[in-house]
C-alpha positions in Angstrom: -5.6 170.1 58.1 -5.6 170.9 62.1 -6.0 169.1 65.0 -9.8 167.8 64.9 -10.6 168.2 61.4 -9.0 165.3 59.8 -11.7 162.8 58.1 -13.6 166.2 57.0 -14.0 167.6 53.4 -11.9 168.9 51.3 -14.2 171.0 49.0 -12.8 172.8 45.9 -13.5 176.6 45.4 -17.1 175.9 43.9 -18.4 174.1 47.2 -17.8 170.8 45.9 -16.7 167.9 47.3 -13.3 166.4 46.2 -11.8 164.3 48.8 -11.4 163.8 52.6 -8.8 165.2 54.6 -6.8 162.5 56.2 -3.1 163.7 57.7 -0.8 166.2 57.5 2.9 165.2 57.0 4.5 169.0 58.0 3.7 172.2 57.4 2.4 172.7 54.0 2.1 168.7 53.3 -1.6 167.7 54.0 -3.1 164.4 52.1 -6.4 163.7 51.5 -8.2 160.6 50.1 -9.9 161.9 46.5 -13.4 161.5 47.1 -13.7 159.0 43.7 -11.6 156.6 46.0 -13.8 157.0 48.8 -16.7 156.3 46.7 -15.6 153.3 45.1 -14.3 151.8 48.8 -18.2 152.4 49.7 -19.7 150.4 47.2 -16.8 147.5 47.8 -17.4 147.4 51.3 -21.0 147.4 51.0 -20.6 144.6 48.9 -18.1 142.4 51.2 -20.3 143.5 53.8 -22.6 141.3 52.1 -20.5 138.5 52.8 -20.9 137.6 56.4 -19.7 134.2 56.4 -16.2 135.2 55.6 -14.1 136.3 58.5 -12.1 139.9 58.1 -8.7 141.1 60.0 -7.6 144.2 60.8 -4.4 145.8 62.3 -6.0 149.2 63.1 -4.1 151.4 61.0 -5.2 154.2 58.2 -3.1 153.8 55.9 -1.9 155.6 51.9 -0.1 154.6 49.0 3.0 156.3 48.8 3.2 157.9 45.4 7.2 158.9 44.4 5.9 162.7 44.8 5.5 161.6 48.2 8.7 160.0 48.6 11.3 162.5 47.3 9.7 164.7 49.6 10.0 162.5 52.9 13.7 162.1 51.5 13.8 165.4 51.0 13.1 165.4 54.9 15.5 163.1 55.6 13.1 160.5 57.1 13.1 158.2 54.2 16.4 156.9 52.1 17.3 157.8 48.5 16.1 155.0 45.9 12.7 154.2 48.1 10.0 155.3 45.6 6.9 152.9 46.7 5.7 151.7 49.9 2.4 152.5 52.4 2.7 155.7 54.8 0.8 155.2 57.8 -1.5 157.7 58.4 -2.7 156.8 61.7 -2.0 154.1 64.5 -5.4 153.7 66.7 -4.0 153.1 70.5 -4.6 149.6 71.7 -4.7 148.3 68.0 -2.4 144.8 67.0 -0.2 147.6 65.1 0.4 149.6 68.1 1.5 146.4 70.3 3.2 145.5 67.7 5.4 148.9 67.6 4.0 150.4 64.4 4.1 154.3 64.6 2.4 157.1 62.4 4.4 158.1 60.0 6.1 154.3 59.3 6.6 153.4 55.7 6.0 149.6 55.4 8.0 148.3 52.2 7.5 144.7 52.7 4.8 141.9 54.1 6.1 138.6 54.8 8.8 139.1 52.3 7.0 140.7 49.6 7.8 143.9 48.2 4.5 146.4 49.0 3.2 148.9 46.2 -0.2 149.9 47.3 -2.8 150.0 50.8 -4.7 147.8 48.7 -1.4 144.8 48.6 -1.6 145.1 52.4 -5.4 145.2 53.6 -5.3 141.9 50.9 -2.4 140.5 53.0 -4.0 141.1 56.4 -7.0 139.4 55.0 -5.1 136.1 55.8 -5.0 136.6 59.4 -1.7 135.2 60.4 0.9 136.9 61.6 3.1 139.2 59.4 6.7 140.0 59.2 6.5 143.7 58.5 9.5 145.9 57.1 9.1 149.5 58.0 11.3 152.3 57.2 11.1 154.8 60.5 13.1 157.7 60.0 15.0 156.6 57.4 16.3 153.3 59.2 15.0 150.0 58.5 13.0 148.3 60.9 10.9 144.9 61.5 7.8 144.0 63.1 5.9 141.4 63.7 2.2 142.1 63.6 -1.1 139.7 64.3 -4.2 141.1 62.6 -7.4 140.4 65.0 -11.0 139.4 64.0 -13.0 142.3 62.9 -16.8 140.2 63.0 -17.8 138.6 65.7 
């Protein structure tokens, strides 16, 4: 994944879709989002989009579930510690976003929302769904960290 082409495909040898390419974490560490996933977030949206009445946050981050393959090698790296196996890797901090005022950097690992221990993206776009502010616990470069961050309206 280069500079530009992050959000494209990531097609398998047979010209087939299989996910979409989302960040790279060094060389030879590239993630992409399986296309399954992206496919089931489709129809779910499409189906909250349905709800208009109900207000929705955001912090303006994209965001991945940090599997323990992921973690032993950003320990590996040095830039998370030993005995952190679960958490969210940020993949990207839009400028001007409620996460960037709020200090939140790509690459942070959040570990914790308002004191409760974070397993999945899924735990924290729930949590932002609340719309207060959050007390975030980050790991940046292998030191602990928090943040307080107020999601904003997404509808108007």
């Amino acid at each position: 994944i280069t500079q530009g082409n992050s959000g494209g495909p990531l097609v398998n040898l047979d010209g087939e879709v299989i996910g979409i390419n989302t960040m790279t974490a060094g060389p030879g560490i590239s993630f992409a989002v399986p296309s399954d996933f992206a496919k089931e977030f489709l129809k779910r949206a499409n189906k909250t989009a349905k709800h208009r009445g109900r207000r929705r946050y955001g912090i303006g981050v994209s965001m991945l579930t940090m599997s323990p393959r992921i973690a032993k090698s950003l320990q590996m790296r040095g830039l998370l510690p030993p005995g952190v196996d679960r958490g969210v890797l940020l993949a990207i901090v839009w400028p001007g976003s409620p996460a960037d005022h709020a200090g939140l950097m790509k690459g942070d690992v959040i570990v914790r929302i308002n004191n409760k221990d974070i397993k999945s993206s899924s735990e924290v776009f729930e949590i932002i769904q609340s719309g207060g502010s959050l007390r975030v616990e980050i790991i940046r470069e292998n030191i602990k960290r928090i943040l307080v961050v107020t999601p904003e309206p997404l509808d108007s």
